[in-house]
N, C-alpha and C positions, 0 to 999 in steps of 0.2 A: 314273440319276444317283445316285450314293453321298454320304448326306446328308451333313454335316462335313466333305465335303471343301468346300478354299478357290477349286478351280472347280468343283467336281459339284456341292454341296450344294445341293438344291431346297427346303427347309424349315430349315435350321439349318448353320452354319459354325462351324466353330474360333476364338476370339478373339483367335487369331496370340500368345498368350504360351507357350503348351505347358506350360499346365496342367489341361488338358483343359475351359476351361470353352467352353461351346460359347452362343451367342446365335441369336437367329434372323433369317433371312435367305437369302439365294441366292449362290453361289460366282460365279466371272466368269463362266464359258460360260455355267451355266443361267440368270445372268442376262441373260446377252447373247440367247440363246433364248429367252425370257421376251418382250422385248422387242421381237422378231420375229413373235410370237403362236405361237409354237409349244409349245403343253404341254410342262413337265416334270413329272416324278414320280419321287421318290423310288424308289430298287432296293425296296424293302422292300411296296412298293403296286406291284410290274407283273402281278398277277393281277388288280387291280381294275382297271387302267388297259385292260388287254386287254379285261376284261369290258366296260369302257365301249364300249370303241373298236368292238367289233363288238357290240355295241346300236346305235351308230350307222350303223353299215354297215347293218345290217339294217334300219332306219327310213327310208334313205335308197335304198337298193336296192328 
């Protein structure tokens, strides 16, 4: 998910005026994914997200 966007953002959104100030929070899908129980993560973190995800695999395997 691409943070600042007003559905991706998973840690920060745009404050809808297009002056770049940005607040924090979650866009609609990754909120709506959020709410599902389904991790999001920011595009900027999918090396740690991967690192996690197969620590788990491997704990669980």
């Amino acid at each position: 998910m691409v943070d600042g966007s007003p559905t991706c953002g998973s840690s920060y959104v745009y404050d809808g005026t297009f002056s770049g100030v940005t607040m924090p929070g979650r866009g609609v899908a990754a909120e709506a994914l959020h709410h599902h129980g389904i991790p999001v993560v920011p595009h900027h973190q999918l090396e740690q997200a991967a690192a996690a995800l197969a620590e788990l695999e491997r704990r669980s395997g």
